[in-house]
C-alpha positions, 0 to 999 in steps of 0.5 A: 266965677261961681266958685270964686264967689262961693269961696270969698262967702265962705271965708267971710262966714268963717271969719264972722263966726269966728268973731262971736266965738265959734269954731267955723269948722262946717259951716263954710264948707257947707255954704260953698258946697250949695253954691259950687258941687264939685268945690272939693274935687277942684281944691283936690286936684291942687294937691301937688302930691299925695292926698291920705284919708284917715277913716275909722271909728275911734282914733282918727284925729288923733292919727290924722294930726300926727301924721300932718305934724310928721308931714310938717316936720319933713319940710312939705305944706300940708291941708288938713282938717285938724279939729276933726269936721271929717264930713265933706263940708268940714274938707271943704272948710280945711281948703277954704282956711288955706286958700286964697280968695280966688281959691287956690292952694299951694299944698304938697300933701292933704291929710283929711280925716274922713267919716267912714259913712261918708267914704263913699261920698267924698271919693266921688270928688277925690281919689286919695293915694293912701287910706288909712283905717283904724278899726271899725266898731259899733257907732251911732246905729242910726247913722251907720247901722251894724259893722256889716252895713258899714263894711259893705259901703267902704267895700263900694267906696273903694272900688270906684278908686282901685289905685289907691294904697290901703294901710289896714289894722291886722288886729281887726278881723273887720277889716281884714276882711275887706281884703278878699274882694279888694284888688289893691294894694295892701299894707298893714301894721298890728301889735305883736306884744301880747300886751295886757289892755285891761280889756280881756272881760269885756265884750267884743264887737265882730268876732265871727269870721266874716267869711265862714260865720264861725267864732273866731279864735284868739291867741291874744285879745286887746280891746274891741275885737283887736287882738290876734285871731284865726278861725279854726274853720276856714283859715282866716286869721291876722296877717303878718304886719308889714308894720310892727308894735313891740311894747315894753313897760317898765315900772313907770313908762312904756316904751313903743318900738314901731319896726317895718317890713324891711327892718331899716326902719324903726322907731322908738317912742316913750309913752304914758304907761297907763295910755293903751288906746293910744299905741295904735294911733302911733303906730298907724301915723308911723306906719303911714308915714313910713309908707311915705319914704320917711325917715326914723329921725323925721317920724320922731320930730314929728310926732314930738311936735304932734299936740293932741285936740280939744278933749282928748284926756285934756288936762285942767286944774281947778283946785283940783285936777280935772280930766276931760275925755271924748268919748262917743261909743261903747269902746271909747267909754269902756278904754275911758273908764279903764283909766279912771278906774286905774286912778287910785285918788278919791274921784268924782265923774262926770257924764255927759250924752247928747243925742244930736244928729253928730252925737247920733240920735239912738242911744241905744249904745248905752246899755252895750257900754260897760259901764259896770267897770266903775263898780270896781273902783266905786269905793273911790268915786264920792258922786256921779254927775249925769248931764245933757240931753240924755242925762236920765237916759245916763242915770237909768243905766248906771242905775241898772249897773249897780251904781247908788242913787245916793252917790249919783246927781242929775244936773241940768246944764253943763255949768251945773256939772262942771260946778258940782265936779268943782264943789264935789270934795275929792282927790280928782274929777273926770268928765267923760262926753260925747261930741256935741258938749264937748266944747262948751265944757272944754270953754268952761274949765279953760277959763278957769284953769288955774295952771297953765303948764296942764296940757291934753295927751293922746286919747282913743279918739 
């Protein structure tokens, strides 16, 4: 009785908030939760099939969301927690939204992204079939301290639910490394054309070998620490992928061609030429989706169905193109601003840091993030807005970069920096934030989008 009560609340919370224009992605979850404990262990224990966790630092929703359109297309009901609340209550809500009001689902599979920090808290009520991991790179210092940290918690995580089916990126030592005190199953997938990411100058996270301390060496580098490695001094390197990425870039577009262990298998997609970050999503959700028996001809449908969320590289046009683009740490700014930079036009760019509890409280990472990389293309850029909490936070450090204090305006709300883009005489506008202004900026240029056939593509998100 207690957790029928707990999910007939829920659903009339989501509804209202719904109703005053919220998105309701938590806040039913988080209200069953302190009423019934283990509510997500009994929605858990419906799913007829398999359950898949998407966790990582960067690339989770957008993995996640194609392997539910790929889930879809191959004709089962899946529960998924699509607008990213990856938490244990935001799972919870994603149940809640398909359940009836006694609390029962009717679901094949549940493909749930999961907050890496929170891994071990939710498989405490959930052992999932596949995992599926992303990368791992500095985020929010003061919710998942350094990598080190991280990795030792998901290692404790695991072990509580050791049948579980592990699809690990061979391109990040990080997580390789998690293979030598691990009995599961393992697969992974990795790139294997050494493709240029425009990241060579950059710096890289964990790049020694986490079992002898030594500097890893690479053969080929992407971005972040991905690329391919070995350390001199031990032996740990990349393993063979079971899963592989061949990129093939023409003058105008490239071509991935994902291949599996057994070479049966292969899929080909068309991509944007400028779009990098986004190969491993791709090739994660493919390779998950082929460890699940699926069939080439479903994984393109799939993910030719698959539609991006909120803010990744989301298309507007207000007398001008507009770009809007989550990014929330060094990495996804660094892979964020390698595309503007790549932009020819006359631009003006716009960004906004929070520092709200799921922005991350520390801000520190700013001055990890390279923000020199706009220097190169400073010649085209005619302002840079600052916005939100930390905006003098923001301006202080391009300032330190080189940026001129004539070119950059500090503006108070988010309508004032969406109007100063707008006013802002220039080819193009970029807006580049982290997670807690994103929606309200997303709401502003939606109303007054001018071209309704403008549309987001898959982002590092």
């Amino acid at each position: 009785m207690r957790r029928i009560l707990a999910i007939m609340i829920a659903k009339i919370t989501i509804a209202l908030v719904k109703l005053m224009g919220h998105r309701g992605s938590n806040i039913g979850g988080e209200l069953a939760l302190r009423m019934c404990s283990d509510i997500l262990a009994w929605f858990g224990s419906q799913v007829k099939d398999k359950i898949i966790f998407v966790t990582g630092t960067n690339g989770k929703t957008s993995t996640n969301n194609m392997i539910y359109s790929i889930i879809r297309e191959s004709g089962h009901s899946c529960i998924c927690n699509r607008l990213g609340a990856n938490l244990d209550s935001g799972l919870i809500s994603a149940f809640i939204n398909n359940s009836s009001i006694f609390g029962h689902i009717d679901a094949d599979y549940a493909c749930l992204e999961v907050d890496e920090a929170s891994l071990a808290k939710v498989m405490v009520h959930i052992k999932p079939h596949i995992i599926v991991f992303t990368n791992i790179f500095r985020d929010q210092l003061d919710r998942y301290s350094e990598i080190d940290v991280l990795l030792n918690r998901i290692k404790k995580s695991l072990k509580t639910s050791q049948d579980t089916v592990l699809l690990i990126n061979a391109d990040d030592p990080s997580l390789v490394s998690l293979e030598a005190s691990l009995p599961h199953v393992k697969y992974y997938y990795g790139v294997e054309t050494a493709a240029d990411m425009g990241s060579e100058d950059m710096a890289k996270d964990s790049v020694f070998c986490k079992k002898c301390g030594c500097r890893l060496h690479y053969d080929h580098y992407y971005y972040g620490q991905l690329g391919h490695y070995v350390c001199k001094k031990c032996g740990f390197k990349r393993p063979i992928p079971d899963f592989k990425a061949f990129i093939q870039d023409s003058e105008e577009k490239r071509k991935l061609t994902v291949v599996g262990k057994d070479k049966n298998f292969k899929v080909e997609v068309d991509m944007d030429i400028n779009d990098t970050y986004s190969i491993y999503n791709t090739l994660a959700a493919v390779s998950c989706a082929a460890l699940m028996k699926n069939t080439p001809e479903t994984v393109l449908c799939g993910l030719e169905s698959y539609r991006p969320q909120v803010g990744r590289m989301e298309k507007f046009y207000i007398g001008k193109p507009i770009t809007l683009n989550l990014a929330k740490n060094p990495v996804g700014f660094n892979e964020s601003m390698k595309i503007v930079s790549q932009d020819e036009n006359s631009k003006i760019i716009a960004i906004g840091v929070n520092d709200f509890p799921q922005d991350g409280c520390d801000v520190s990472w700013l001055w990890d993030t390279n923000f020199e990389i706009l220097l190169e293309v400073d010649d085209t850029i005619e302002n840079y807005t600052v916005f939100g909490r930390r905006r003098y936070d923001m301006a202080l450090r391009l300032k330190y970069a080189g940026v001129d204090e004539n070119k950059l305006t500090v503006v108070d709300t988010v309508f004032d920096a969406v109007d100063n883009v707008l006013k802002t005489k220039s080819d193009v506008g970029y807006i580049l934030l982290n997670y807690s202004l994103l929606f309200d900026t997303q709401k502003i240029l939606k109303g007054r989008n001018e071209d309704d056939k403008t549309h987001p593509v898959p982002s590092v998100s």
